[in-house]
C-alpha positions as CSV (number, residue, x, y, z in Angstrom):
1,X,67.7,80.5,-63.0
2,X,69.0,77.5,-61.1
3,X,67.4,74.4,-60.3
4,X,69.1,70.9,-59.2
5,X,65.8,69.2,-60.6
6,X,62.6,69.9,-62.0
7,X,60.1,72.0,-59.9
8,X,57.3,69.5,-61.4
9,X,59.0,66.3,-60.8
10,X,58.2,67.2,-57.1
11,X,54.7,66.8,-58.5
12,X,54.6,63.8,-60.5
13,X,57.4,61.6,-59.0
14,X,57.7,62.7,-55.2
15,X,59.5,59.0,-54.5
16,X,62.2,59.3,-56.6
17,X,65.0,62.2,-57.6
18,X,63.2,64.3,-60.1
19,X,64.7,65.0,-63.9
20,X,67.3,67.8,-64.1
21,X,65.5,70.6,-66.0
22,X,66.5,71.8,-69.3
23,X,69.3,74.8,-69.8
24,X,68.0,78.2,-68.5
25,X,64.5,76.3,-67.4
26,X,63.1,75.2,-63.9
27,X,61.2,72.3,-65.7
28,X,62.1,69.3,-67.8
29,X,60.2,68.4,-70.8
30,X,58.5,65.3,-69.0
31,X,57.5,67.8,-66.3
32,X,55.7,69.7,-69.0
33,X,54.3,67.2,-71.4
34,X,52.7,65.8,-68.4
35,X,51.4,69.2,-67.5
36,X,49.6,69.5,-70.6
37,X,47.9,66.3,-70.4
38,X,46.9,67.1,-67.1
39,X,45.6,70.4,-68.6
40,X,43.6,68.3,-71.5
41,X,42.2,65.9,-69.3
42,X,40.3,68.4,-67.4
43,X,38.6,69.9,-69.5
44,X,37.6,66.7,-71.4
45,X,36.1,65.4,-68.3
46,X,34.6,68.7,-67.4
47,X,33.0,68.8,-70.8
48,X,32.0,64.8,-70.3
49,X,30.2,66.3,-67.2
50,X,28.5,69.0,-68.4
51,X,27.0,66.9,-71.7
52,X,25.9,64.1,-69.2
53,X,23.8,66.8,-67.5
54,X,22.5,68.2,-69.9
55,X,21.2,65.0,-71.0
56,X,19.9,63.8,-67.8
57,X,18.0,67.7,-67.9
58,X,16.8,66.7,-71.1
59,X,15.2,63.8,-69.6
60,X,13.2,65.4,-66.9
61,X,11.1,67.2,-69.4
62,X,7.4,66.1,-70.3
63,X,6.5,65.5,-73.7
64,X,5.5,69.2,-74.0
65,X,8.6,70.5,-73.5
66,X,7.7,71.6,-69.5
67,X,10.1,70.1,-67.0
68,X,8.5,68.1,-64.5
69,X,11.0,69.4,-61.4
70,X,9.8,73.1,-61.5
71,X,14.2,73.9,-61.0
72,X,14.8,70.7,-63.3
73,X,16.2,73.3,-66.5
74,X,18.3,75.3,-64.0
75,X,20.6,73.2,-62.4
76,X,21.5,69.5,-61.8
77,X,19.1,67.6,-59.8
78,X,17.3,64.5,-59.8
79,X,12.9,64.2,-60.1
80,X,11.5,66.1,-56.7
81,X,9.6,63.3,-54.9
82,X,6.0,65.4,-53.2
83,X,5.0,65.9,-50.3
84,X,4.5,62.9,-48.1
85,X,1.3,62.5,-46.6
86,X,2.2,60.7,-43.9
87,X,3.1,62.1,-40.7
88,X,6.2,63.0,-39.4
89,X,8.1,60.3,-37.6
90,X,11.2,61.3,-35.3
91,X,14.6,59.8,-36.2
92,X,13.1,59.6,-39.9
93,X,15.9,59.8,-42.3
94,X,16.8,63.3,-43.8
95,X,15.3,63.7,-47.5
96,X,17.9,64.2,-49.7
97,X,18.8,66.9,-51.5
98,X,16.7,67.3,-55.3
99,X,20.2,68.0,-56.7
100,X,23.6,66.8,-57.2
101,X,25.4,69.5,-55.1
102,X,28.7,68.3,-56.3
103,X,27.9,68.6,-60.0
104,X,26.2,72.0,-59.3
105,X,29.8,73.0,-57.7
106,X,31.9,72.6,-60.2
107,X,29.6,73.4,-63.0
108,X,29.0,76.8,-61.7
109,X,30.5,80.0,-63.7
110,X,33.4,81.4,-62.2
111,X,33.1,84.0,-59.4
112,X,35.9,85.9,-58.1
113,X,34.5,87.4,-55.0
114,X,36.4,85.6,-52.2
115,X,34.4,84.5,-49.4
116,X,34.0,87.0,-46.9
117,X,35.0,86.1,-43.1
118,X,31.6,85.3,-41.9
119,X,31.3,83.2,-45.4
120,X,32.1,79.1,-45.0
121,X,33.0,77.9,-48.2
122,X,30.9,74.5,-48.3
123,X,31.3,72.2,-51.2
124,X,34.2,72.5,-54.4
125,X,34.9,75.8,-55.9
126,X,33.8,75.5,-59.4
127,X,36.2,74.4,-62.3
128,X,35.9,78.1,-63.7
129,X,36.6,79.5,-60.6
130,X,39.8,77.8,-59.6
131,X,41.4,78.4,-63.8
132,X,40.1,82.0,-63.1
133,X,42.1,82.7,-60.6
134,X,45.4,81.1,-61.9
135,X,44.9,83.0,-65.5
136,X,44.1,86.4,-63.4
137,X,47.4,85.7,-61.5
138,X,49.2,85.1,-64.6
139,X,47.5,87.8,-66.6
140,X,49.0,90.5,-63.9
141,X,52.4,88.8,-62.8
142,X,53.3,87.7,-66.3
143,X,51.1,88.3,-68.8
144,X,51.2,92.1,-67.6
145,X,47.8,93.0,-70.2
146,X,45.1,95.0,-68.6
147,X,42.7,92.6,-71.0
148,X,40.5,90.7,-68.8
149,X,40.5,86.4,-69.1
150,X,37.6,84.5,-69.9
151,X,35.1,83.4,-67.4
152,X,34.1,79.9,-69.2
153,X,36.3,76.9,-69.2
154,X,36.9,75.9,-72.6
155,X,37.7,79.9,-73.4
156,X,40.3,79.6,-69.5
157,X,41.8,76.5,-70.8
158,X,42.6,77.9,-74.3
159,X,43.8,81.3,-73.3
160,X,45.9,79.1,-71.0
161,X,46.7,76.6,-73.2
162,X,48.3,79.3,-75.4
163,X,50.4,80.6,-72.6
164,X,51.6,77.7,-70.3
165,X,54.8,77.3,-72.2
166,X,55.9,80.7,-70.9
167,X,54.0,80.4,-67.5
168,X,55.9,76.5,-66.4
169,X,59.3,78.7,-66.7
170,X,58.0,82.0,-65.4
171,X,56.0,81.0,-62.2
172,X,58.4,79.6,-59.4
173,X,54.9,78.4,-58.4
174,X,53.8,76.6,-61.1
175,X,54.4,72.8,-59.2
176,X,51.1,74.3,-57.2
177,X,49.1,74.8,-60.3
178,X,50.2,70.8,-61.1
179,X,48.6,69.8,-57.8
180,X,45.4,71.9,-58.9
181,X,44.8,69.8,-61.7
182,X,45.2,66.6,-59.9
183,X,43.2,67.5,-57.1
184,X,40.5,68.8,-60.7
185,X,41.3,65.7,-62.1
186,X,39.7,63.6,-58.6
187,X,36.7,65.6,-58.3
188,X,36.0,65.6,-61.4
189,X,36.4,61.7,-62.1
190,X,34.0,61.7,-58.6
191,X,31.1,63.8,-60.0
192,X,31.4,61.7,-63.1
193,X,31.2,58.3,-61.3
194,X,34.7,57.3,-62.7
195,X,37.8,56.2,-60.6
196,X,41.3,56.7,-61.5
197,X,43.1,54.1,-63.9
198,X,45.4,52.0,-61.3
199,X,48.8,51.3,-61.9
200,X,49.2,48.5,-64.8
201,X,51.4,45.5,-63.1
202,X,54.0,44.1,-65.4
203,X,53.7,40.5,-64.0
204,X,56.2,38.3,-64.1
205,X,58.8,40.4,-64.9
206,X,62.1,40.9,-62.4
207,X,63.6,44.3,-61.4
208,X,66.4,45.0,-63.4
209,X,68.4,46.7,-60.3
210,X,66.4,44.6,-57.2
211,X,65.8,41.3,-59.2
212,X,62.1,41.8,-57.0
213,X,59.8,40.1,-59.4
214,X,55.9,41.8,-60.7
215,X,57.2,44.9,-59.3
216,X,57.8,47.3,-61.4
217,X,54.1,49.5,-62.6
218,X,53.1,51.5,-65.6
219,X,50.9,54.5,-64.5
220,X,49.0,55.3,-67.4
221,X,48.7,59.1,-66.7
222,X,52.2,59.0,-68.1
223,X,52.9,60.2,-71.3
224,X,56.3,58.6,-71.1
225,X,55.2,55.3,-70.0
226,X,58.1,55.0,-67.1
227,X,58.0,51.5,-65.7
228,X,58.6,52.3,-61.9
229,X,59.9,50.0,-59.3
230,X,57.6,49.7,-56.3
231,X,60.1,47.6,-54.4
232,X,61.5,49.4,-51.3
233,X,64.2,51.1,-51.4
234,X,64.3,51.0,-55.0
235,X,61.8,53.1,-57.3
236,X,64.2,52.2,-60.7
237,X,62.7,54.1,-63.6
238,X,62.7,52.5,-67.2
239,X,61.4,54.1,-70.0
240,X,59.1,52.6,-72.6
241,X,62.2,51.5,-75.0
242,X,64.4,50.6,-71.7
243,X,61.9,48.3,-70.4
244,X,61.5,46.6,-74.0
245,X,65.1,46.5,-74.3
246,X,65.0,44.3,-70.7
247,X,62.7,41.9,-71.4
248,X,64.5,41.3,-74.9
249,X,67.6,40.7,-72.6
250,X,65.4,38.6,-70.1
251,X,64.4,36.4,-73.1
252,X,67.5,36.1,-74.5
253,X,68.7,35.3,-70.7
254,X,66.2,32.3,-70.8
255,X,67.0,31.3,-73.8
256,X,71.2,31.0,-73.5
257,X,70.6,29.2,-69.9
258,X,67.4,26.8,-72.1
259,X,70.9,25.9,-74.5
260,X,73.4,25.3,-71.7
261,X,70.9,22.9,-69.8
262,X,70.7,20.4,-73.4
263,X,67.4,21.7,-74.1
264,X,66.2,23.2,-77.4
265,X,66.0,26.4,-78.8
């Protein structure tokens, strides 16, 4: 197996030269640890999700236990307004929808019937759905068991939990199975009313190749905490200890040019 850099690093750092993978591997360790907290933060927010309906379900039911939206217990949705007596004006603004399609997307068990030709595919493809079909594919091309995966999310995400070490080396494709869990990751953080963390600043502090100063950003999806460059024509990395190592060397800078001026220590 032969790779100049790691298939994942296409992925995760697309503006700058990716890590050279580890011996006999198509992926480097950052590549995977990154992976794996992509992996983990799915299926935290899809569990977030689903508690936070079934609370808001909970709510909708009378005191006697009897929902007050007839479809209330059956699927996300909001109180049904009735029937409005008055008449029907033309222009009058469309009545929206008594449930939260996008919730009821990607909360939906996983189906692997694909759409048929005269079929639109409106809406996401459920959570379960999209992990279905990646642990089928693996289960055939790699796994090679004739033992069917599980249809539920917390059962795909441990059966592929147990697997992905094998599966990042394996599957030439698995950079495309990255971009799935971004693209869970945004949809997910949508349904739930969330947006993702931006980029942490590091103000005040110079470039160590560019000297551009409050430049450099800490994304903190990064379980290595690289402090990138955003300057252009730059994009240094520093790791956690490399960037603390600068600013003890910027201090110390400060300092030594503080003693040659007269002034104190």
């Amino acid at each position: 197996m032969s790779h100049t850099t790691c298939v994942l690093c296409q992925v995760y750092r697309p503006k700058v030269e990716g890590h050279y993978p580890d011996r006999d591997r198509q992926t480097c360790d950052y590549g995977r640890r990154r992976l794996e907290r992509d992996r983990m933060d799915v299926l935290s927010m899809y569990r977030r999700l689903a508690e936070q309906e079934e609370e808001l379900v909970g709510t909708r039911s009378t005191d006697q236990g009897l929902p007050k939206d007839p479809i209330a217990a059956l699927m996300p949705m909001a109180n049904t307004p009735g029937r409005s007596k008055k008449p029907s004006v033309s222009g009058s603004k469309e009545r929206q929808l008594p449930i939260n399609v996008e919730v009821v997307d990607l909360l939906r068990d996983a189906s692997w019937r694909e759409p048929s030709a005269h079929e639109d595919q409106i809406g996401h493809l459920s959570v379960a759905t999209v992990l279905y079909g990646w642990a089928n594919y693996w289960r055939l091309s790699i796994d090679r068991t004739v033992t069917p995966v599980p249809l539920r999310v917390p059962e795909l995400m441990k059966w592929i939990g147990y697997r992905l070490t094998r599966f990042v080396d394996e599957d030439p494709e698995i950079w495309r199975f990255a971009e799935v869990l971004i693209g869970l990751k945004g949809q997910l953080r949508s349904a739930l009313g969330e947006q993702a963390p931006k980029p942490e600043v590091m103000w005040g502090v110079r470039c160590r190749r560019c000297d551009a100063v409050s430049t450099l950003v800490l994304d903190l999806d990064d379980p290595d905490r690289y402090r990138e460059c955003t300057s252009p024509g730059c994009g240094v990395l520093m790791t956690d200890d490399e960037y603390k190592a600068w600013l003890v060397e910027i201090v110390e800078t400060l300092r030594a040019e503080r003693l040659a001026a007269g002034g104190r220590r």
